[in-house]
N, C-alpha and C positions, 0 to 999 in steps of 0.2 A: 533577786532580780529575775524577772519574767523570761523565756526562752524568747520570747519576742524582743524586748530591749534588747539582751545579751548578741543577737542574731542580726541587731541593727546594727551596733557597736563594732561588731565585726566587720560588716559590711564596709562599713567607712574607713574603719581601720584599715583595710586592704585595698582601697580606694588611694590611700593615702600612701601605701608601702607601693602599690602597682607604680605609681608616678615616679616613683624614683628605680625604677628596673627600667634597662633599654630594652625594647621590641620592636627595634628594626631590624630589616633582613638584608644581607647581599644576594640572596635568592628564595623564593618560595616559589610555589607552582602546587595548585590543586586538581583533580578531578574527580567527578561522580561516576564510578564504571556502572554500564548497564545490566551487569550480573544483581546490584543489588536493586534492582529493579524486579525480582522473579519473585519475591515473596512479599506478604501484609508482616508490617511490625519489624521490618529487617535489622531495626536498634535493639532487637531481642536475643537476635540472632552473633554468638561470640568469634570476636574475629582477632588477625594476629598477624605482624606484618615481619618481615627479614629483606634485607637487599641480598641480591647475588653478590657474584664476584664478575659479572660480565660488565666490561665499560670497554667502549668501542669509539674511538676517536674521528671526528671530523676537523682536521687541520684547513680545510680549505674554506669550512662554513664555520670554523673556531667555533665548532662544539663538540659533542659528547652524545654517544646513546649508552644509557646503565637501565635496567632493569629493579622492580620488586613483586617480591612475592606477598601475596596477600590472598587468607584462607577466608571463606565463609563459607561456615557450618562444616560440612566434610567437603568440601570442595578449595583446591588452592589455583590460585590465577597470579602468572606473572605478565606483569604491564612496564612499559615501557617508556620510558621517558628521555628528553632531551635537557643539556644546561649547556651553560656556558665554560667554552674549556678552563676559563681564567678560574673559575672554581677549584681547578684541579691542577692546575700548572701555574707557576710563578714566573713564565717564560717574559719580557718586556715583546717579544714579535709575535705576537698574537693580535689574526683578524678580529674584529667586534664581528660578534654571534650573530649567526644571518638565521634567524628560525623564531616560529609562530609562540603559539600556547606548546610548556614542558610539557602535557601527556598529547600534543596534536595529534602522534600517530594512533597512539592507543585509539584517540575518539573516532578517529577515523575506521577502525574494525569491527562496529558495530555490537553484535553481541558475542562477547568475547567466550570463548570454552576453553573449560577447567585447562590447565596444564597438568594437574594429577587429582585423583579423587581416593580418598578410603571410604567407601559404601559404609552406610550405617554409624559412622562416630562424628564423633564433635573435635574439630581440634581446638587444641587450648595452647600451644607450643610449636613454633616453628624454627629449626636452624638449618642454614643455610650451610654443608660444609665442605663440598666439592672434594671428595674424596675417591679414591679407585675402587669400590664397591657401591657407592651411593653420593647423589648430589644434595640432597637435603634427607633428616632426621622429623619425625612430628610426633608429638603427644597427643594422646585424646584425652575427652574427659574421664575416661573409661579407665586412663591410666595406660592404655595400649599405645607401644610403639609404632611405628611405619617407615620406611627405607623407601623413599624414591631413586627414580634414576630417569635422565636426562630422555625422552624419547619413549617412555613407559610409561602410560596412565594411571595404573595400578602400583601399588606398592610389591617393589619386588623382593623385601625380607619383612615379616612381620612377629611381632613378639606382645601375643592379646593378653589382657588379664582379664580373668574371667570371674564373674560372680559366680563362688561357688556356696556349699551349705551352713559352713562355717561365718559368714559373713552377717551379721545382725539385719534385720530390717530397717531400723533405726538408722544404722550407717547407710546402708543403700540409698533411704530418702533423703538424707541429707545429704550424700553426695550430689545424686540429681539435682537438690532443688538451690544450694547455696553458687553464688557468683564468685565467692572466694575461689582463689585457687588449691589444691590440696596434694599437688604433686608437681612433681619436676624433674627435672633430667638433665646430663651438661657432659659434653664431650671434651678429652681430653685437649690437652695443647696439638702430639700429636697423630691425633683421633682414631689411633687405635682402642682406646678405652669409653666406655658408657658408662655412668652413674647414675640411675633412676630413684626415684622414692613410691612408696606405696604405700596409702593410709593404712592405718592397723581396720582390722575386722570385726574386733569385739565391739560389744554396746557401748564401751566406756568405763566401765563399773569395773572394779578388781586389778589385781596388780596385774592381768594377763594382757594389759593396755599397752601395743608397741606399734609404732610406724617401724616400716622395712626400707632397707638401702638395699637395692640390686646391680651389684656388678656385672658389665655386659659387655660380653665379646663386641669390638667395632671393625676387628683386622680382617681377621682369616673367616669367623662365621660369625657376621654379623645376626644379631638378636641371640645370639647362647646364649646362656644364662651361666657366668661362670660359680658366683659365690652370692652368699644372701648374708645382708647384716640389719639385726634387730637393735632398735631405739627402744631401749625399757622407759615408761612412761611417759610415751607421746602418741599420740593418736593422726599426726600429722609431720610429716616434712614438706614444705611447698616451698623450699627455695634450696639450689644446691649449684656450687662452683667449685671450678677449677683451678687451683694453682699452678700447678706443670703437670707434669706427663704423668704424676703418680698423684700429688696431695689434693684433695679437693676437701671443700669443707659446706657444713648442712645447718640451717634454720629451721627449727621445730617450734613446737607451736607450746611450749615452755619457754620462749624467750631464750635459749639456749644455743648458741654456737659452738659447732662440733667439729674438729677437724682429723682426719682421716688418712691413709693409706692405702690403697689399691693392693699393695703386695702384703699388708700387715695381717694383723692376728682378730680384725673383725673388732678392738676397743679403738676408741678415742684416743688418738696422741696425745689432745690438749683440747679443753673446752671454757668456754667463759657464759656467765648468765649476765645480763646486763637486767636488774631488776628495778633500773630508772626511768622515767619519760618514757613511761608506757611500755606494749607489746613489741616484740619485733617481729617482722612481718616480709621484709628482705635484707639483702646484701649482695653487693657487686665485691670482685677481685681486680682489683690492677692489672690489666693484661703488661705492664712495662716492668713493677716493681710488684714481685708475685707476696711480697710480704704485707702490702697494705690494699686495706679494704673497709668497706662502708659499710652502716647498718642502717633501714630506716624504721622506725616505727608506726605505731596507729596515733599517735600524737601528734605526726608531724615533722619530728625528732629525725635529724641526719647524723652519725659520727661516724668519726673516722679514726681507726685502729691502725696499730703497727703488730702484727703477729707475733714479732720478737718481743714483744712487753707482756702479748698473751701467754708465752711459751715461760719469762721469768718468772710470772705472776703466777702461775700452776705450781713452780716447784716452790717457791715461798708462801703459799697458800693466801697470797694478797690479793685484794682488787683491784684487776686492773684497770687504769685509767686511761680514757679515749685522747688521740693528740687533739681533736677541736671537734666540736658542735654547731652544728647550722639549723635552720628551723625552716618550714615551708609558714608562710600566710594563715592567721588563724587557724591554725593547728591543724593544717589538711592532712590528711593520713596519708603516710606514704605506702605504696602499694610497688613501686619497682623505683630502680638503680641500676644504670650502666654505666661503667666508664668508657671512656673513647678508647680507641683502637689506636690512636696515632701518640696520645700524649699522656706524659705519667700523671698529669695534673687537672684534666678535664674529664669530668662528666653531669649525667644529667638524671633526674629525680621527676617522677611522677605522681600527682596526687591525685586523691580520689576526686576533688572535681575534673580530672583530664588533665588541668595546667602540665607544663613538663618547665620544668627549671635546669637551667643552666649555670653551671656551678665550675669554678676553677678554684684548685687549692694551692695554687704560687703563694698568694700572700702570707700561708699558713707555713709554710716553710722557710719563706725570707724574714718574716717578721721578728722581732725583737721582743724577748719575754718581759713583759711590765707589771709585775706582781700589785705595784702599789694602784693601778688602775683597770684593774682587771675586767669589770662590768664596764668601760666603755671602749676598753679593747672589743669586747664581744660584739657588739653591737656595730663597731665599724670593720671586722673582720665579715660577719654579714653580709653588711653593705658592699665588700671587696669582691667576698668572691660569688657573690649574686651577679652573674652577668647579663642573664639574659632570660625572659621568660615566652612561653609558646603558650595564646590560651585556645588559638578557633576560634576569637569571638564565642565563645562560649557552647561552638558547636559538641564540643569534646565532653562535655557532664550528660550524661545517663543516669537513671535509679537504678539501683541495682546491678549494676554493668560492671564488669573487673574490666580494668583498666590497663592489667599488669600483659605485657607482650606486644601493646598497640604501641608500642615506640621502638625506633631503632637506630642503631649509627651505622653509617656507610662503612664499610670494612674497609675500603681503601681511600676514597676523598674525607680530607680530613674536616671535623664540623657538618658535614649533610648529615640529615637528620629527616627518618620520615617516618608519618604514624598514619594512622587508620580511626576513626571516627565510628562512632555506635550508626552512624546512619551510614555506614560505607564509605567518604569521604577521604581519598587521600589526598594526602601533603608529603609534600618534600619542600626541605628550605634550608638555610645555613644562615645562622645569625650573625648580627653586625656587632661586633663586641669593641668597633673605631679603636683595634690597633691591629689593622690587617699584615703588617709586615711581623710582627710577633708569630700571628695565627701561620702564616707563611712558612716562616722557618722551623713551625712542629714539623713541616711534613715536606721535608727539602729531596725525600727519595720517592714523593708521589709519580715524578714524573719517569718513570723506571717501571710504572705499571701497564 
């Protein structure tokens, strides 16, 4: 069959899955900030979005002012937005919201300047971590660190990588010119510790092929360099998390989960290859339950692991088997995974067309094992925990565009959700999943913030 039929069939088919996803909101709110107004082709240009930790209550206008950060190019800008407090408070004596468009004020500043700048890089990575040496953490494409601070335009610790003689031509060009990601970095639970990755340097060829793990002072001098750990036969790590204060674990570009030790001996605790349903490409960690966690692939392909099955399966030399599998719409690649911050059971999935999926895994844990019906368990297990999907109207699809960092969850309102668009565009929204009193009770200590 012709790429054309095959690409129609599709269409429809997704035509047909979108109808049964709900895409309502109990809030969204957009803006065009006039930053991306300063350059031709600004959808070229990669961008990356984090919320603070700043939410500022209006009890008398029953709202809220919370901020986000959003970088383009080496420039990062925080904008400011308004909601409704009922977003964030379960309170019954709450005024209805006396206020305009969520970014009114923003639009009202006209042309907004940077909040912080790293001259000359690209960022690909931004975290927000409100720490006592530094308010946000950033990656460049460069691989280079950056340490902001609250009232500093410049970055006040920095930790460059540097292209030196040992490094191929070949890598150099492909670094520049590929949209893929090829490194990453994740700060501990708490954030005294760095985890960085750095692509290997050879052409490729020979067993001398390794990506680097760097261990990084976050406490006392932020950007040391405390210890270096080499990945024998990977040329990439582009996805790396945290478990607690010490374990974090690394995706390489063998399809390979690794997980690790900060205070260890520089091997693998325990690693697993998943050599089904394609490459993988990311994985998120449970901030609730630090033993489970997601994988997505270039397939499409979502699963969900239990670490304690990966850690029996090492010492029995078994494969281990994932607790459920979800899938995106005609096999859209996943490209990022976050779980929510509030609840052990939600989070959300991005594809390379931009879509982000909204995903709860309750049903997979209450449900009932039915061996004898197995394929149309799958199919309405799915349907369950598919809650809800975000597309832009189709603003969100770019050529070529990594997609991976343009989504975020609110660190403390539980369900906000904002992203950044190749043409500059943000969103902030919360979806309607119609059982608001469920969604309510994940997050009964919001109003303590």
């Amino acid at each position: 069959m012709g790429g054309t039929a095959t690409n129609k069939i599709r269409n429809e088919e997704f035509k047909l899955w979108k109808k049964a996803v709900p895409s309502l909101y109990q809030h969204i709110s957009t803006f065009k900030p006039s930053y991306t107004t300063q350059f031709e082709s600004v959808e070229k240009i990669p961008k990356v979005v984090a919320f603070t930790h700043k939410i500022a209550p209006d009890r008398d206008n029953g709202t809220m002012t919370a901020s986000m950060l959003c970088s383009q190019g080496s420039d990062i800008y925080e904008v400011e937005f308004q909601l409704p407090l009922g977003l964030q408070s379960t309170s019954e004596n709450l005024k209805d919201p006396q206020y305009g468009a969520g970014f009114a004020r923003a639009s009202q500043t006209g042309n907004a300047e940077p909040k912080w700048t790293y001259q000359g890089e690209t960022i690909t990575k931004l975290e927000y971590v409100g720490g006592p040496h530094a308010d946000a953490v950033v990656m460049t494409a460069s691989g280079s660190l950056a340490w902001f601070k609250e009232d500093c335009k410049v970055p006040v610790y920095v930790m460059e990588e540097l292209v030196g003689p040992s490094t191929s031509f070949s890598r150099i060009h492909n670094q520049s010119q590929s949209s893929r990601p090829n490194a990453d970095f994740a700060v501990s639970e708490n954030v005294e510790t760095l985890v960085k990755s750095q692509p290997s340097a050879s052409s490729g060829s020979g067993d001398d092929e390794h990506s680097l793990l760097k261990i990084v002072d976050n406490a006392q001098s932020p950007g040391q360099l405390i210890r270096t750990i080499a990945i024998p036969k990977t040329s990439v790590t582009p996805v790396i998390r945290f478990h607690d204060n010490h374990m974090f674990s690394t995706c390489s570009d063998d399809s390979t989960v690794r997980f690790f030790d900060v205070r260890g001996d520089g091997k693998p605790l325990w690693s697993m290859t998943d050599p089904h349903d394609g490459k993988l490409g990311c994985l998120d960690v449970s901030p609730v339950l630090e033993t489970l966690f997601v994988t997505g692939s270039d397939t499409g392909t979502l699963k969900l692991w239990d670490l304690r099955t990966i850690v029996a399966c090492n010492e029995t030399k078994e494969e281990p088997k994932e607790i459920a599998k979800l899938y995106h719409s005609a096999a859209d690649p996943v490209v990022d995974v976050k779980f929510g911050t509030s609840s052990p059971t939600e989070f959300l999935s991005v594809g390379g067309s931009g879509n982000v999926y909204h995903w709860d895994l309750e049903p997979i844990f209450v449900r009932e094992n039915d061996e004898d019906d197995e394929m149309v368990d799958q199919e309405e297990l799915q349907q369950q925990c598919l809650k809800f999907m975000h597309t832009g109207g189709g603003r969100r699809f770019a050529d070529n565009y990594n997609q991976r960092e343009t989504v975020a969850w609110h660190p403390i309102i539980s369900g906000l959700v904002g992203c950044v668009d190749p043409d500059g565009l943000l969103t902030v929204y919360k979806g309607f999943y119609g059982r608001e009193q469920e969604s309510g009770s994940l997050s009964e200590n919001e109003d303590e913030a």
